[in-house]
Backbone as a ProteinNet text record, in pm:
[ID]
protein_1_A
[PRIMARY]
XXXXXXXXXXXXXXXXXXXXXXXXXXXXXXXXXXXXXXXXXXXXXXXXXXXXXXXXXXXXXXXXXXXXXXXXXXXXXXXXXXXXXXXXXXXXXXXXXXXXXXXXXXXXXXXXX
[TERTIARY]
82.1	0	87.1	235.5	278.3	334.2	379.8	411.3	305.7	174.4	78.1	100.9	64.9	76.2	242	324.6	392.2	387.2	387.2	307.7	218.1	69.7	1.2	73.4	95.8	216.5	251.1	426.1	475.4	394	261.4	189.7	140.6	65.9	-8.7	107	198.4	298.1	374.5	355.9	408.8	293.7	145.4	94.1	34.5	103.9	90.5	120.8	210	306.8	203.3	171	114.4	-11.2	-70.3	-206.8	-300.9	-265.4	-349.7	-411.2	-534.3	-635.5	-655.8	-630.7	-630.2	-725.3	-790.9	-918.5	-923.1	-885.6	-931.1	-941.9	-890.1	-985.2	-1086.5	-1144.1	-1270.7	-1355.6	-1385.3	-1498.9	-1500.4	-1372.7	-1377.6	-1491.8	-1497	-1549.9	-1707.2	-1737.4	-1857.8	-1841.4	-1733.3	-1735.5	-1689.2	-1729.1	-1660.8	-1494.9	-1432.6	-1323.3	-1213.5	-1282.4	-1259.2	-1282.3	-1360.4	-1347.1	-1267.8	-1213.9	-1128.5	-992.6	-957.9	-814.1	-800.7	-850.1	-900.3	-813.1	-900.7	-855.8	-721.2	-691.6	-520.6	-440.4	-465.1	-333.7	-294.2	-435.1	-421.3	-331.9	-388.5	-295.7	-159.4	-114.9	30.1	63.3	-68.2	-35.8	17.6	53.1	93.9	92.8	36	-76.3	115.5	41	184.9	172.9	194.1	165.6	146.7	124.5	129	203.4	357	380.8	354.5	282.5	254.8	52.1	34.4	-124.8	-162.1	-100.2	-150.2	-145	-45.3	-81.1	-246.7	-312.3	-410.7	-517.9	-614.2	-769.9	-788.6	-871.6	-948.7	-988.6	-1073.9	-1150.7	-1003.4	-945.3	-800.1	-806.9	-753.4	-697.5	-807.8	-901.3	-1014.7	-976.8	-986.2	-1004.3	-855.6	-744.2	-657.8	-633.6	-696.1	-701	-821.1	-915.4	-952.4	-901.7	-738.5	-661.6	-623.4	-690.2	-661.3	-523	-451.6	-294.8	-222.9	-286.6	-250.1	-319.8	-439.4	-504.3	-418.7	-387.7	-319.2	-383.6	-543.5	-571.2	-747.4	-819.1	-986.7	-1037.7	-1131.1	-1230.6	-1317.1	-1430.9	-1490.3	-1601.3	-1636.6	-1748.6	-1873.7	-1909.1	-2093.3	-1969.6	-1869.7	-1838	-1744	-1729.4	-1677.5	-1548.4	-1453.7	-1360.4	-1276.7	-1186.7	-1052.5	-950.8	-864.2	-756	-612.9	-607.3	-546.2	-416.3	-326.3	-177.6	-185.5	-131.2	-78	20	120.1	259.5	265.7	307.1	354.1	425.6	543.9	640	651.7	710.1	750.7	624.2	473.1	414.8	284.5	245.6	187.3	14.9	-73	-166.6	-245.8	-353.3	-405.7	-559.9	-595.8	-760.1	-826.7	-910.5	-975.5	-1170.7	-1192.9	-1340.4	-1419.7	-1567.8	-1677.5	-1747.6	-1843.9	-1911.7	-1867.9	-1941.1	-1838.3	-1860.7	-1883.4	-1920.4	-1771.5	-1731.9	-1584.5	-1603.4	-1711.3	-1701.4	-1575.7	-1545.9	-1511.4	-1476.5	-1427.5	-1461	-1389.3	-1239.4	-1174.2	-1015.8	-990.7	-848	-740.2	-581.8	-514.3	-377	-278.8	-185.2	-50.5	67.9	157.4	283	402.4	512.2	567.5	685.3	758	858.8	922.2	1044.4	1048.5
-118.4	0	125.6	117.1	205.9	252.4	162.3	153.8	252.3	219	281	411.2	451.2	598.8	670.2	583.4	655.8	716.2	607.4	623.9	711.9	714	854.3	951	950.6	1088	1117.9	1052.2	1058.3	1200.4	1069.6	1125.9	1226.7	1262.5	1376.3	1517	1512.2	1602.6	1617.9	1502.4	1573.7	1675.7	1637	1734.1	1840.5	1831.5	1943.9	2120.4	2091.7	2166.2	2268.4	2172.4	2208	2119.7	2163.5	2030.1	2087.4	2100.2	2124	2037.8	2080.3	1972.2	2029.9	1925.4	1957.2	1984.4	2069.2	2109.8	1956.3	1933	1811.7	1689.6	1715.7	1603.3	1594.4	1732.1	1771	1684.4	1653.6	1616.9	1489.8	1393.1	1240.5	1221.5	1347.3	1354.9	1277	1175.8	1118.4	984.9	937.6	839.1	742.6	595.8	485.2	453.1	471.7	452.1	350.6	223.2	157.6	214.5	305.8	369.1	418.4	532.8	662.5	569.9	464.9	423.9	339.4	309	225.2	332	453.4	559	624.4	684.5	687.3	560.2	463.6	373.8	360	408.5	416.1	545.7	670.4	787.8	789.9	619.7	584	665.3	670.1	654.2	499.3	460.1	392.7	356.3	246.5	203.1	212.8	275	264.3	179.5	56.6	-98.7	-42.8	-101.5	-85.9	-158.8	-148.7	-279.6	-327.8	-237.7	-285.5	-285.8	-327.4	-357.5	-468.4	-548.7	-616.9	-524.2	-438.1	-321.8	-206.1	-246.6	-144.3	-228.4	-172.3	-204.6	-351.8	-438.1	-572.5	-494.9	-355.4	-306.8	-279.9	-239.8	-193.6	-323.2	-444	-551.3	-628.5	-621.5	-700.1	-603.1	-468.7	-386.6	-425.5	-452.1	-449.6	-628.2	-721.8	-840.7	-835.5	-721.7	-755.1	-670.5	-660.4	-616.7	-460.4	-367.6	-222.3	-245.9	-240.4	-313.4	-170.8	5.1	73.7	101.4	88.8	141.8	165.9	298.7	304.7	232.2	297.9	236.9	299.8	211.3	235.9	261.2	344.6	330.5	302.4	220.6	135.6	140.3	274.5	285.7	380	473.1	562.5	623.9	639.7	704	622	475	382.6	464.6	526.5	574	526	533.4	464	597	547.9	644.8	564.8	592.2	574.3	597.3	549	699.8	619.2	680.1	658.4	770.6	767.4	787.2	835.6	898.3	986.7	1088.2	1035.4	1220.3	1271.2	1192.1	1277.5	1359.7	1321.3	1366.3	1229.6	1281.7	1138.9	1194.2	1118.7	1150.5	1063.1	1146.9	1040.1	1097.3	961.1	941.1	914.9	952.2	952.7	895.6	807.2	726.2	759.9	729.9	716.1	607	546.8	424.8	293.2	230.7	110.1	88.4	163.4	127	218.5	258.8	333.8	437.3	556.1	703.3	753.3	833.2	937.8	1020.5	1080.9	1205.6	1282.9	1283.2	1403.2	1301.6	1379.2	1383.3	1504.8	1478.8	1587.2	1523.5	1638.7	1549.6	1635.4	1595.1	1686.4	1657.1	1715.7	1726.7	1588.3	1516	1454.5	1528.2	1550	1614.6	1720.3
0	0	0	77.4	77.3	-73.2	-151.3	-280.7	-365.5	-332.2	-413.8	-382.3	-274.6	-241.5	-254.7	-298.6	-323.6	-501.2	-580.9	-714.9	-738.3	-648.1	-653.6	-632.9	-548.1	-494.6	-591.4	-640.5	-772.4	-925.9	-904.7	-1028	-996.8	-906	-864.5	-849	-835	-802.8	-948.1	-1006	-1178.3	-1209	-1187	-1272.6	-1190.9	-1052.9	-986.7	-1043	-1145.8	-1167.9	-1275.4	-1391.4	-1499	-1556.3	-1448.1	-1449.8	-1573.3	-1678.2	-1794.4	-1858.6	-1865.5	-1971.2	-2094.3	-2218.8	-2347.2	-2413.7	-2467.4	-2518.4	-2576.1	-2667.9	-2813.7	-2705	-2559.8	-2479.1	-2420.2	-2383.8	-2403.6	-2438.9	-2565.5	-2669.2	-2565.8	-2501.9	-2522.6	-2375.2	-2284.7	-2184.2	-2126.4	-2074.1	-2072.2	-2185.3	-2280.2	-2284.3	-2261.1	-2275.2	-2184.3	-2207	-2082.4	-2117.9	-2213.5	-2227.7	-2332.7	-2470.2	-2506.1	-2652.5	-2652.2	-2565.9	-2546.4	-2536.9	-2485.6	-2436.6	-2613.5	-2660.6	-2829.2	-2866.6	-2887.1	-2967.6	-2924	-2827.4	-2761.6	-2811.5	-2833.7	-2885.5	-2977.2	-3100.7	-3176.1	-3256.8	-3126.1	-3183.7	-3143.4	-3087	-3030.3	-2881.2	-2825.5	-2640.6	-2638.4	-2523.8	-2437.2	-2318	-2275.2	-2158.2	-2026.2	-1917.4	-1889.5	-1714.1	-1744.2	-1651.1	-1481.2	-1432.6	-1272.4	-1222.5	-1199.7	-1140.7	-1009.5	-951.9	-807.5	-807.5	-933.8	-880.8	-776.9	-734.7	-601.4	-530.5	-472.4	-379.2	-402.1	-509.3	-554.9	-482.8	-468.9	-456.9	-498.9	-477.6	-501.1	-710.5	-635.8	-789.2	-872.3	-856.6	-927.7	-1014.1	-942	-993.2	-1079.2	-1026.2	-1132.5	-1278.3	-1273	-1405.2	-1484.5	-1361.7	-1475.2	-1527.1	-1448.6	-1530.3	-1715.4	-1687.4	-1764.3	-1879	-1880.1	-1966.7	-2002.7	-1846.7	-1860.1	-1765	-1834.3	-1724.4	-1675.3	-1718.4	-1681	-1531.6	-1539.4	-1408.8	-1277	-1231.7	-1133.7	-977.9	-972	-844.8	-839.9	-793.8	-827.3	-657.2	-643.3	-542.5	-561.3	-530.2	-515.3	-419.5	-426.5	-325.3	-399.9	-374.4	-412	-545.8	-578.8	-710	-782.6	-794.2	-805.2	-968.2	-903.3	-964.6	-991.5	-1116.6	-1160.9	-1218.9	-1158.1	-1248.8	-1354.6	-1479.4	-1556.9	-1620	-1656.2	-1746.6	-1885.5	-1922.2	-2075	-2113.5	-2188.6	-2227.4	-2367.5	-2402.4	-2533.7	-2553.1	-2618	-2659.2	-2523.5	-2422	-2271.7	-2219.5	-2232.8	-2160.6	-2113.2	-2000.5	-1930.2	-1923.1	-1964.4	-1965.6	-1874.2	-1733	-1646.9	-1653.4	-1660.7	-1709.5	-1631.3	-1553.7	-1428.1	-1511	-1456.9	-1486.6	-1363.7	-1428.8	-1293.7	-1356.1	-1257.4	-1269.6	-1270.3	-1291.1	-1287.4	-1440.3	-1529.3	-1673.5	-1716	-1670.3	-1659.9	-1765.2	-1751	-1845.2	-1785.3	-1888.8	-1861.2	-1803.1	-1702.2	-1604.6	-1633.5	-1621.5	-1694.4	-1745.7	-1810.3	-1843.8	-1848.2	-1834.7	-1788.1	-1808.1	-1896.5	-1924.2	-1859.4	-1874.6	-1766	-1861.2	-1911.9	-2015.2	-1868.1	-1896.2	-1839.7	-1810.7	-1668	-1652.5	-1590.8
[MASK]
+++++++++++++++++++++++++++++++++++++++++++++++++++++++++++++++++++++++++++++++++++++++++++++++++++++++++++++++++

């Protein structure tokens, strides 16, 4: 667990800096995250692994067996949330879901470095 929170940490403090959200991600807002992560791989994101998902949530680990192998770490309660990264050109993009049907909620990407 401590592993995880250090990882959040980590991430949350990269885009502490320059926590900007990209207009053209806008539009993807409210849909299921399996379309939106389809379409990022295709524009050559990069799912970027967890290696410590046993340290994540029970919900974490179910989502990433069923092959979202980025999922950083899910809550699992009245706003059943997931958060995501993906990788491109030195900047890290983290995808935050609601439901358990996994929309959308926001996205926000941060330069690497």
């Amino acid at each position: 667990m401590k592993i995880l929170i250090l990882i959040s940490g980590l991430v949350l403090s990269m885009l502490n800096h320059a926590y900007a959200a990209d207009t053209a991600f806008n539009k993807l807002i409210g849909t299921p995250y399996a379309e939106v992560r389809q379409s990022l791989l295709n524009q050559g994101w990069q799912s970027v692994d967890n290696p410590n998902i046993t340290q994540s949530s029970i919900y974490a680990q179910d989502i990433a067996q069923s092959g979202f192998t980025e999922v950083l770490d899910c809550i699992s309660m009245q706003r059943d949330q997931c958060m995501f990264v993906l990788v491109k050109n030195q900047k890290y993009i983290i995808i935050v879901t609601k439901d358990k049907k996994l929309y959308v909620e926001s996205i926000k990407y941060q330069k690497r470095g």
